[in-house]
N, C-alpha and C positions, 0 to 999 in steps of 0.2 A: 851310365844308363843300364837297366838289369837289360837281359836276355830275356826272351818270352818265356823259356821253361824256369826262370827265376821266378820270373811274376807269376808263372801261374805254382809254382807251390809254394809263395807269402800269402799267393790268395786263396789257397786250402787251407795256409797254416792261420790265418786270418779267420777263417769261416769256421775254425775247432774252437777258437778264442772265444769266437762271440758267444758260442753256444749252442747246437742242435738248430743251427741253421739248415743243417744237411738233412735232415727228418725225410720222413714218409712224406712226398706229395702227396696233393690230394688226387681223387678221380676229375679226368677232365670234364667240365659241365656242359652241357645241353649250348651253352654259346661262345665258350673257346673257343680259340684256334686248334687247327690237326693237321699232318698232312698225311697223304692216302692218294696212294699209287700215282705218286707223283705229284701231287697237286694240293693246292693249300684251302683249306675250306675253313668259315668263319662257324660254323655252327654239322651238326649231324648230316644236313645233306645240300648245302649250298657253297658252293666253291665263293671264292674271293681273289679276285684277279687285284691287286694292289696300285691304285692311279693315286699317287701320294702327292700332298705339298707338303714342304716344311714348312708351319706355319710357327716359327717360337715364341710369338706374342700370347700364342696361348699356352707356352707353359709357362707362365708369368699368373696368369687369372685363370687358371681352369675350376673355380668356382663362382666366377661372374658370368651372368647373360650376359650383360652387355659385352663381354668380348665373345663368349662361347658362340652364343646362335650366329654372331655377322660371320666369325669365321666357319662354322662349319655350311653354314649357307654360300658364301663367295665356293670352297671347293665342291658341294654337290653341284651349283649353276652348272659349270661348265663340265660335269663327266667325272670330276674326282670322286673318291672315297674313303681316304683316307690320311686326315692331319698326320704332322710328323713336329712330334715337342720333343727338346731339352727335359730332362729331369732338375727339377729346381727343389727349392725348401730345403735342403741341405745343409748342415750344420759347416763352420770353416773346414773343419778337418774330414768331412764328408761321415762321418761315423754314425749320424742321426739324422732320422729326415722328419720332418717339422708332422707330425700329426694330421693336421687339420690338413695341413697341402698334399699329403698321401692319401687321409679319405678323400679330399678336391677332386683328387688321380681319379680316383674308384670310380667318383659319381661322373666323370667326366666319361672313362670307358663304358660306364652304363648308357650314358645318352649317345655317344655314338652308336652302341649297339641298338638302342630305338632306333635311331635314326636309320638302321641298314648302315652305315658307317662303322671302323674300326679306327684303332688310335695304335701308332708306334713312338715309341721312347724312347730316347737316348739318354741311358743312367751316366755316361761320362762325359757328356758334354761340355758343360759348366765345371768338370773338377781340375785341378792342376796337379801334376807328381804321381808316382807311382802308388806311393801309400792312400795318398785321398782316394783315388780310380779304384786300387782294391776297396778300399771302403765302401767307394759309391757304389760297386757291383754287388757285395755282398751284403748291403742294407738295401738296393732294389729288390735282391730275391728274396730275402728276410720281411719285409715291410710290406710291398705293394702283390708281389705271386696271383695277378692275375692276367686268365689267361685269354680274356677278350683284347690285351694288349701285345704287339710284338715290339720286342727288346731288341735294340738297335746299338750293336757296340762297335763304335769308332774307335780311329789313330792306330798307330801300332800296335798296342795289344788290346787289339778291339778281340783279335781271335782266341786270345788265351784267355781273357775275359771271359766275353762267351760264352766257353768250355767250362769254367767255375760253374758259371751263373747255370747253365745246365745241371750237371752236377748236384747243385742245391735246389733247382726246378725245373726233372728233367719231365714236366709235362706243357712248359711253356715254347713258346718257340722265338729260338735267336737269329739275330741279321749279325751279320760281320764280312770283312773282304775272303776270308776262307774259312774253313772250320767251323761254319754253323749251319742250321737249317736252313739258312737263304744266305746265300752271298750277294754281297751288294757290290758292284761291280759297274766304271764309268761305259757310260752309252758308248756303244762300238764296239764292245769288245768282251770277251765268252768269260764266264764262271770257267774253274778247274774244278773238275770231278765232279758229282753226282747231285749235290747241292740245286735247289729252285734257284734262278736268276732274278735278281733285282737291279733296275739298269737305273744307275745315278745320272741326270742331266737330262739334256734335250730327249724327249722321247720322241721325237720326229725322225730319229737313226731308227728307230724298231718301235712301229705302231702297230704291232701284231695285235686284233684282240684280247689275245692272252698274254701278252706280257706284262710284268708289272716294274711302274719305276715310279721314281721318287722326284718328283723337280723342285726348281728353287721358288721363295714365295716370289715370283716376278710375274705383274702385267701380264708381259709380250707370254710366258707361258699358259695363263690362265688362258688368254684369248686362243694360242695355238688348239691346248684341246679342246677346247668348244667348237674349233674350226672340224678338229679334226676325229669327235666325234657326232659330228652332223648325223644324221637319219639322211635314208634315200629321198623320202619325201621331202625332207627341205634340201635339196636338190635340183628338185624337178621343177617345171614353172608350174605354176596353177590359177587359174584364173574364177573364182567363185560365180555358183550360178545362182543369179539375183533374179530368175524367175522364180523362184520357188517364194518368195516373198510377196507380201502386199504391197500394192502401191505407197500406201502410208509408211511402211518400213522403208521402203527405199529412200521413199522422198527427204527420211530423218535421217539417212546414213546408215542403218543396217545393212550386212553384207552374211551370207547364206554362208554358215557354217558345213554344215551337211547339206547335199542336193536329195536325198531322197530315195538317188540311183546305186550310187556306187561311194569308193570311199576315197573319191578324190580330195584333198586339200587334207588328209590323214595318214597318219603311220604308226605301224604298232614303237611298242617301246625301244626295241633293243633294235630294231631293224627288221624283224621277224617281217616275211613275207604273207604268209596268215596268222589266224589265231580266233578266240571265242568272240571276236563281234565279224559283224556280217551285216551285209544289207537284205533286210527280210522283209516283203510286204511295204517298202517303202519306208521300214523302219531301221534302229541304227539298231541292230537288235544283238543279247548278248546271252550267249547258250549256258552259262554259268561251269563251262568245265575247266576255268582255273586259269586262263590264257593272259595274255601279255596286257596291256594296257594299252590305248589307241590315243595318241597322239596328236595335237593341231601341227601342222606343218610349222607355224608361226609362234613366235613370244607375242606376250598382249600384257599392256600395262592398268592404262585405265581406260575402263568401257563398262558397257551395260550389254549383259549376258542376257538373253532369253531362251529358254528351252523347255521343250516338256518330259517327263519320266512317268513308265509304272514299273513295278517291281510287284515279285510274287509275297504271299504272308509270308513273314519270320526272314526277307533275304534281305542284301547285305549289301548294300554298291556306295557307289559319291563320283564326284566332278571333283578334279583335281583343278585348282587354281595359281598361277603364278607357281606352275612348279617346274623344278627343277631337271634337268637332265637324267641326273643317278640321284641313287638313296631315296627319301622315304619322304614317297611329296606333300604328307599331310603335315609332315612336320618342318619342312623346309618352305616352300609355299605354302599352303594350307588347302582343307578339303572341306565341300556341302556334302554334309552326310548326307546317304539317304537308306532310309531304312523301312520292310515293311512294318510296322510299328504302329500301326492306326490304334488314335484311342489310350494308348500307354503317356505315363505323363513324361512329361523332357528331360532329357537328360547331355551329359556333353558329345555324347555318343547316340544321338537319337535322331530323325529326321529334323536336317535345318539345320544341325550342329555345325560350328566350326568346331571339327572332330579334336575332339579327346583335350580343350579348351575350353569352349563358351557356349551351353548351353540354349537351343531356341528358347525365343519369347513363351511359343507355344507351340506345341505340337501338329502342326497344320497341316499332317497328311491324310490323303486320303485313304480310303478302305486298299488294300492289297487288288491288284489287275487293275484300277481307274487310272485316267491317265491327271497329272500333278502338274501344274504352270509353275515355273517359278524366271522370277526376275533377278540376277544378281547386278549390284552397282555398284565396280570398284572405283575412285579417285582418290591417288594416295594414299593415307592410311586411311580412309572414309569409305566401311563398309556398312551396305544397307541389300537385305535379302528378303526377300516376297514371296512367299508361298501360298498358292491359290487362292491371291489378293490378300493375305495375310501378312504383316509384315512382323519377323522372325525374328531377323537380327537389326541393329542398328549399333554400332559401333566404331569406334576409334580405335585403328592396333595400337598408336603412338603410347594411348593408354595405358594399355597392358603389357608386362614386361616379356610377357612369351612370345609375343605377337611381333611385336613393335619392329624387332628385327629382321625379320622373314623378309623374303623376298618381293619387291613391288613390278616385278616385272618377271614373266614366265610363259610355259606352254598352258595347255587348258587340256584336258584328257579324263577318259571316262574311264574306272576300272572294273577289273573284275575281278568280287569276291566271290565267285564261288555260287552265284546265287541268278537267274534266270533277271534280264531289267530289258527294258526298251526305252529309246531318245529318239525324240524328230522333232521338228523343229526351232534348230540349233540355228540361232543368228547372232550377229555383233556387232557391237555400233563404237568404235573408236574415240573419247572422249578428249 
């Protein structure tokens, strides 16, 4: 068996061969990874705390939906953000990695980065021998050098690997047991030297906020963090106030979302104790300065939503649906645009949309400051949307392949773009 400093100069002497592997990187983009004063950030000013599964079924298909959205969806449910794939497509001798499954790679990192999601790789996972391993490391940096993804080098000379693969792209960032920008390292027990820690296994040893680990694709895990990143509001008991309804609602099983008063049976998103909604005038009202998103205490599957909205001209808001924990709930459960937009014709991104997807029927808002009814009715994948007795959408996800996967069960949450909106009379009828 070589030595590590064997292997790591067959694997310079490997990387002269191939050819101008070792080139000028490029400049890091606008949604790479970096790290800065300690800390790892996915993009110029938003950090990335790493709550990983290994999922390897997806680097098997990382250009199918049908495996792409269920898995990236099972890990945002519960608080994840980050799949963890085997590098595959690889020729026997590891020398070549198959074209179409390295763009796969590409468009793969790109949809996690929609998603607020990031993707890590392990280029030696799948190879056997020292010579394939060098191969595999030095046609990852060669081939795929992108840097929305982090590179994950296992087994003994996961470290002198690594160090190559820096080397040839010292603007990416590498995982290994020492020697790299993150050390990966089993639950319980400390990195050496200055290196970010990534904790392999149970994260219930160290559920700090900020720490980041990686767990196996297992059940009993998934379920652990979802346990164990609960909101205070799903916590607490709360019992809805069904005065604020009509009799007729009652009697059909509606149950008061919002009371009108305060923001009980809500929490913002991260846990945040405030943020830009507020109870104003008996309204759920939101000052547009950029704040967290407000939360139902509860998941809800199938039911019929009622609520009302306005929104100022040209602003920017929606109800998130069936969404997720972490990452990007328009894309993971999905969102009812809403937009001030009166009068403009539909688009997938317009009032009524299922954003940035399926287009409304019609464009059924009203003028900017009026207040908007709308009714949504999920069973299953059977959505039907009603905008000031207009009906908008009507739909099947099963239908459509983007959809079809998403989530069927989730929170319900109002956001904020940036943009002044008001909600009241928020109720729910349990189907």
């Amino acid at each position: 068996m070589l030595r590590s400093s064997a292997v790591l100069s067959l694997l310079v002497l490997v990387a002269m061969v191939l050819g101008g592997c070792a080139s000028s990187a490029p400049d890091v983009g606008k949604d790479d990874f970096r790290i800065r004063d300690g800390q790892l950030y996915r993009s110029d000013d938003t950090m990335h705390t790493i709550r990983a599964f290994e999922t390897p079924r997806l680097g098997a298909c990382p250009g199918d939906l049908d495996c792409i959205v269920p898995t990236l969806v099972r890990v945002a449910d519960v608080g994840g953000n980050t799949p963890c794939i085997p590098l595959q497509g690889l020729s026997d001798d590891a020398s070549a990695i198959d074209p179409d499954h390295a763009q796969a790679l590409k468009d793969l990192a790109n949809r996690c980065k929609d998603q607020h999601m990031r993707l890590i790789l392990k280029p030696l996972a799948t190879v056997e021998g020292d010579a394939a391993k060098c191969e595999a490391a030095t046609r990852a940096a060669a081939t795929l050098g992108d840097g929305r993804i982090l590179y994950w080098f296992t087994g003994e000379h996961g470290p002198a690997m690594a160090a190559l693969f820096k080397e040839l792209q010292p603007n990416l960032i590498t995982m290994a047991a020492s020697g790299a920008d993150l050390a990966v390292v089993p639950a319980g027990t400390e990195a050496q030297g200055d290196a970010l820690t990534v904790l392999l296994g149970d994260f219930m040893e160290a559920n700090a906020d900020q720490a980041h680990f990686i767990l196996p694709d297992d059940p009993a895990m998934y379920a652990k963090l979802d346990e164990a990143r609960r909101r205070p509001v799903e916590l607490a008991p709360w019992t809805p106030d069904n005065s604020v309804l009509s009799e007729a609602e009652r009697a059909e099983g509606f149950i008061a979302l919002f009371n009108g008063t305060d923001l009980s049976g809500w929490g913002f998103q991260h846990g945040e104790t405030e943020g830009s909604y507020s109870v104003k005038d008996g309204l759920l009202f939101c000052d547009g300065s950029g704040g967290p998103a407000l939360y139902t205490r509860d998941r809800y599957d199938d039911f019929v939503l009622r609520f009302e909205f306005r929104i100022v001209e040209g602003g920017n808001s929606g109800v998130w649906i069936r969404a997720p924990r972490d990452c990007r709930q328009s894309k993971t459960g999905f969102e009812f645009q809403i937009m001030g937009d009166y009068g403009e014709e539909p688009t997938k991104t317009s009032t009524g949309a299922i954003y940035d997807v399926v287009a409304p029927l019609k464009n059924a808002g009203k003028p900017a400051g009026e207040w908007n009814t709308v009714e949504l009715t999920l069973n299953g994948p059977v959505y039907k949307a009603i905008l000031n007795g207009e009906v908008v959408q009507d739909i099947n996800f099963d239908d459509d392949p983007e959809l079809k996967h998403r989530l069927r069960r989730g929170f319900i949450a109002v956001q904020d773009h940036d943009h002044e909106a008001a909600f009241r009379n928020i109720r729910i009828k349990q189907l």
